[in-house]
C-alpha positions, 0 to 999 in steps of 0.5 A: 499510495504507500505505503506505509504501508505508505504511498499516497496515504489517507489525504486529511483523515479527518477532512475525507470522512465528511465526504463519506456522507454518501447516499447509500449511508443515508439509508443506515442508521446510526447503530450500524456505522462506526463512530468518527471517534472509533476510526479516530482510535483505531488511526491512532492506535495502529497508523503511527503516521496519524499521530500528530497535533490537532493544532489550536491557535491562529498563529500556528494553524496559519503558519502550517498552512501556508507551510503545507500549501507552499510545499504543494505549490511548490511540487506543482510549479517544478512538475509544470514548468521545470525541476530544480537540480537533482540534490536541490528539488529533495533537498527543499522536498525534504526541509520544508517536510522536517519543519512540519513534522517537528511543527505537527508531531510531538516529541512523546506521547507524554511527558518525558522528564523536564521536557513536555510535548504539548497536545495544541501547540509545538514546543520550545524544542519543537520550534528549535528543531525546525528552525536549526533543519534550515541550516543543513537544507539552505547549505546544500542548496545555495552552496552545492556548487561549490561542493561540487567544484571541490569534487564533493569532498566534505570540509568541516562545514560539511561534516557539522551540518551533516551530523545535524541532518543525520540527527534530525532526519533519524528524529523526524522519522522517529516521530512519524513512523515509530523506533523501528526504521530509525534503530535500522537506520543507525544499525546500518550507519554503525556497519558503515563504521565499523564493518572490520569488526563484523565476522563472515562475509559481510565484513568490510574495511570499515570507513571514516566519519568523513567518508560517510558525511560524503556518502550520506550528504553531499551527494545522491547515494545516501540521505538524497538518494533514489527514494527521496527522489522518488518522493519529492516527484512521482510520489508527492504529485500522485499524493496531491491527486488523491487529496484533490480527488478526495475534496472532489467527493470521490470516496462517495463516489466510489461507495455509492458506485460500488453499492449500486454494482455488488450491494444487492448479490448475496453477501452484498456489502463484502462484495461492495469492501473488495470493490471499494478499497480495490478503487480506493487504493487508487487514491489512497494506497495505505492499507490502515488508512483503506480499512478506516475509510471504507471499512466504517461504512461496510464492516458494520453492513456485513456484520448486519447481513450474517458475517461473523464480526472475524471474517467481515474484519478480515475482508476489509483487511485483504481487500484494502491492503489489496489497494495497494497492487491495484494498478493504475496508482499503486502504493509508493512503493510501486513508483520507487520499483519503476525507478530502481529498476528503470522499467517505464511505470506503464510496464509496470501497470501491465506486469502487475494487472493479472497478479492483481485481478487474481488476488481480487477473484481469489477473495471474491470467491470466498466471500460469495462461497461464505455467503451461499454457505451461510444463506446470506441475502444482500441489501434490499433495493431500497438500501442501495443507491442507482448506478445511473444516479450515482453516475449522473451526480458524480460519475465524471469525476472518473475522467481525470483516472482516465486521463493519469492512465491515457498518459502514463500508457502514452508513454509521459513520465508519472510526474506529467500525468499526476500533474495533469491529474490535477489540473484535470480533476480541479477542471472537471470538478467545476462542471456540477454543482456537487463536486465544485472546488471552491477556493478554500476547497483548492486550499485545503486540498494543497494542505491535505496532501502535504500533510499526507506526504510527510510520513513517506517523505520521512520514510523516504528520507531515513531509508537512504542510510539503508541504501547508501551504506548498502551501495558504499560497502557492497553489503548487498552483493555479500548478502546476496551471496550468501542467501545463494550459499544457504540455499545452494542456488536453489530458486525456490528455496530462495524465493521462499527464504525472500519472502520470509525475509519480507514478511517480517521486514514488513511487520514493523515497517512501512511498505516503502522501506521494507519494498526499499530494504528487500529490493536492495538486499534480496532482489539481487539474489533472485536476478543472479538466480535467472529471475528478471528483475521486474518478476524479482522485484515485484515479488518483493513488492507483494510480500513487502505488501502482504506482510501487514497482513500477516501475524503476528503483526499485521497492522491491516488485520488489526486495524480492521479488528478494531473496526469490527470489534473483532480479537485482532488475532483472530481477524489475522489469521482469517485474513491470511486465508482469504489472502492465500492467493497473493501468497501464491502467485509470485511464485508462479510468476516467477517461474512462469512470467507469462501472467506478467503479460512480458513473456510467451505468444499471446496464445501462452498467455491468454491460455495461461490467465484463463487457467489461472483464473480457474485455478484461483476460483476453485482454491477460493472454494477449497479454502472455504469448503463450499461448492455446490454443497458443503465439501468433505476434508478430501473434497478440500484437498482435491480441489487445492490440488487442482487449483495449484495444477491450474495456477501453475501454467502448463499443458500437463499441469492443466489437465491434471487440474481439470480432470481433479476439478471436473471430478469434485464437480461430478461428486458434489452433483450426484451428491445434490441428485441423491439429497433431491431425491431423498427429499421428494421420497420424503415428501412423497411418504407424507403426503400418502400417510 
């Protein structure tokens, strides 16, 4: 999950990548993987939630873990048997998540004046910090029933221990996800403050101090807000299931698998990147996090098979950060849409299956055409594993997604059939030898996915100050306004300055606050515009999305830059190209929600996606500029043309696009007539001379 990019981010790094001994890797040598230390570098340098301690010590190492393993069993017990009060179950989500990150993240890379952040060990402050969250955490959970029956109306107790949480929340989230969602944080709580000083339409009145302790604390609208919710739930659960799939050997699972299916076609191992970080992103949704795992075993294939080192880069980039719209288990993000919208998440699955798969055909396209362009092969048999191999091994570890999926479609909530999910997958592990969870392996699995939670936990957390100064100072509606305003009510103009907006939200920001910022803000204006609010928000869900993948920064790019050895700029823009379908498609289901399967006749939609389908195949080919033969500069843009005549649902529209496509394809076969011809004539001479 994401996102950070954030849901269900990469469970125990460094635990995961011993399971990634598959099969088909034992057929590589050691020159042609990436090094632990490499993907160690390339985490540290690009994921800011990987950053913390590698702690020495008995005392410290069993503290966090029974830290981690309480806060798992903790989720476990109020998803199976009952959930705490609203406040409460975020309030205890959140604390036990503030004392790690203060335990496990150091305050500074280095040393900042007299005060040091050990590498092995927390510091004097550290330990102050952990100790002094209990305070604002044990207050609002033994004592909000008595906040309650005041009507919420903070005291001077409050407002101390509100300031303190205020304070720590602002910190923990620094250190896991870097300055710049905690500089937003604070712009937004100085606009609750002193919003009479803001010129334009986004002035208000301004609140006291008091009244934003009442916003932010003691009630659900600001610190313990939705996202939080959303966290200490959905999200903390279904990070639980991927730690546990993970333990079970399941990324071995799904590189073999993928191996076995597309490593052999041409251009094998980049086939084998979209099917594998697609599967992925089901477990993990973190883009940086998809790109290391599987891109330490497939960059260094594509780069042996004849990729340029930019384009095998680019691939991973697009097919990891891809994970994340790949239903059933989306990013983070994903769950909080659900929530915010109130659409069941099953709907969601649904609405978001067609854009997805068009997204993945589009990159497909391109990479087969790169291939056959370049005259590349695939693996050799011997290189790749038997399906039928990888399937008996460890092909039931398949069934608890089955089960998640059977659930959610039943219509049980996210939080029953990720808890189940897990039940499920520690079951069927017992049923070989191969993927067996041992005691020690349940342990650890309990204390990778918390450690894994806490950066969307903190993410979750400090993007209540965005939403609750939004929902106290009616911030959204005034800048919903005047986007309109700018834009004259035009939709398109709306959608394109949203998606701006989007993108560089997203550049420094993890995809959970920057989904959170654009649903708040921006959404609002495309629902006001016509737009249904599932089309609305899934479009800022995929450019919330799609912004880690575009310059100048896009961490998904650059990360796979490092794993590819590549200049990450390079890597940037090359992934734009291959990714140019998701830049497309929200538009179009915007205007034509058919492709989200919740609008038309299942004639208009089965039309629709066969369409869109033909549409996103042949804008692959024009990006790449090879069909049956390589295509001129007018080729190229005839077959766009026709691409977006196609992707565009209607009649007219479809037969514009065809009679274009079917034009190139008439060309481009007289072309290879012509040039067989000219070849037999030459050969023909020489045979007579």
């Amino acid at each position: 999950m994401s996102s950070g990019d954030d849901k269900k981010g990469y469970s125990n790094h460094k635990g995961s990548h011993e399971n990634r001994k598959s099969e088909s890797q034992a057929h590589t040598t050691d020159k042609e993987t990436v090094s632990k230390e490499e993907q160690e570098e390339v985490l540290d340098k690009y994921a800011s939630d990987t950053k913390h301690r590698e702690l020495s010590g008995k005392f410290w190492l069993i503290l966090v873990l029974l830290l981690a393993v309480g806060l798992s069993l903790f989720h476990l017990y109020t998803a199976g048997f009952g959930q705490l009060m609203a406040i409460k179950q975020r309030a205890v989500h959140l604390g036990i998540i503030m004392i790690l990150v203060f335990l496990l993240y150091p305050m500074a890379r280095k040393r900042v004046g007299f005060i040091c952040s050990p590498k092995h060990r927390p510091s004097i402050v550290d330990i102050g910090l952990a100790l002094v969250a209990m305070l604002p955490i044990g207050y609002i959970v033994f004592n909000y029933d008595s906040i309650i029956s005041r009507g919420a109306i903070a005291n001077q107790t409050d407002i101390i221990l509100g300031t303190i949480l205020m304070l720590l929340v602002l910190e923990a989230a620094r250190r896991t996800l870097g300055w710049i969602l905690p500089l937003l944080a604070v712009l937004f709580i100085l606009y609750a403050l002193y919003g009479n000083y803001v010129p334009g339409p986004l002035q208000h009145g301004g609140y006291s101090y008091q009244r934003l302790i009442e916003q932010m604390y003691v009630s659900t609208e600001g610190i313990f807000g939705v996202a939080l919710g959303v966290s200490a739930t959905f999200i903390f659960l279904f990070i639980l299931f991927g730690a546990f799939m993970n333990k079970t050997g399941m990324g071995a699972l799904i590189n073999d698998l993928s191996m076995a299916i597309a490593g052999r076609r041409p251009g094998g191992p980049a086939k084998v990147a979209m099917i594998g970080s697609s599967t992925m992103g089901t477990i993990n949704g973190t883009a940086v996090a998809n790109v290391v795992t599987t891109g330490a075993f497939t960059i260094p294939l594509m780069k042996k098979i004849g990729y340029k080192r930019t384009f095998a880069g680019a691939i991973e980039a697009v097919a990891s950060a891809g994970g994340q719209i790949m239903p059933p288990v989306m990013g983070a993000a994903a769950f909080i849409l659900a929530e915010l919208t109130g659409i069941p998440y099953a709907t969601v699955i649904i609405a978001a299956i067609i854009p997805a798969l068009l997204y993945y055909i589009a990159a497909w396209t391109m990479i087969d055409r790169e291939a056959r362009r370049l005259k590349l092969k695939g693996l050799e048999k011997h290189e790749t594993p038997a399906a039928f191999k990888v399937l008996k091994a460890r092909g039931h570890m398949l069934l608890p997604l089955f089960v998640v999926i059977y659930l959610l479609f039943e219509g049980f909530s996210p939080l029953y059939a990720a808890f189940y999910g897990i039940i499920a997958t520690w079951v069927i592990s017992l049923l070989r030898k191969e993927t067996r969870m041992s005691v020690k392996d349940f342990i650890l699995a309990l204390e990778a996915g918390s450690k894994t939670g806490l950066p969307v936990g903190m993410a979750c957390a400090v993007v209540g100050f965005i939403v609750g100064t939004t929902s106290l100072t009616s911030a959204g509606v005034a800048f919903s306004a005047s986007i309109i305003g700018m834009t004259e009510g035009i939709l398109f103009f709306t959608l394109f300055l949203t998606m701006i907006a989007c993108i560089i939200l997203g550049m420094g920001l993890p995809t959970t606050a920057a989904y959170i910022m654009a649903a708040t803000i921006a959404a609002p204006a495309l629902i006001e515009l016509g737009v249904s609010p599932l089309a609305a928000h899934l479009f800022v869900f995929y450019f919330a999305i799609l912004s880690t993948l575009t310059p100048p920064v896009a961490i998904a790019a650059y990360a796979a830059a490092g794993m590819a050895k590549a200049p990450p700029f390079s890597v940037g823009w090359v992934a734009l190209k291959l990714a140019i379908a998701g830049f497309i498609i929200p538009f179009i289901f915007v205007y034509h929600p058919s492709l989200l399967l919740i609008e038309g006749s299942i004639q208009e939609i089965v039309l629709a996606v066969i369409a869109a389908v033909i549409g996103v195949i042949f804008l692959g080919i024009a990006v790449i500029g090879y069909f049956k033969v390589e295509c001129s500069w007018l080729e190229r843009l005839l077959l766009a043309a026709g691409a977006i005549a196609m992707i565009v649902p209607g009649g007219l529209s479809d037969i514009g696009g065809l009679v274009l496509l079917g034009s190139i394809y008439i060309v481009q076969k007289k072309r290879i007539s012509s040039q067989t011809e000219g070849n037999d004539n030459m050969i023909q001479m020489e045979e007579s001379s």
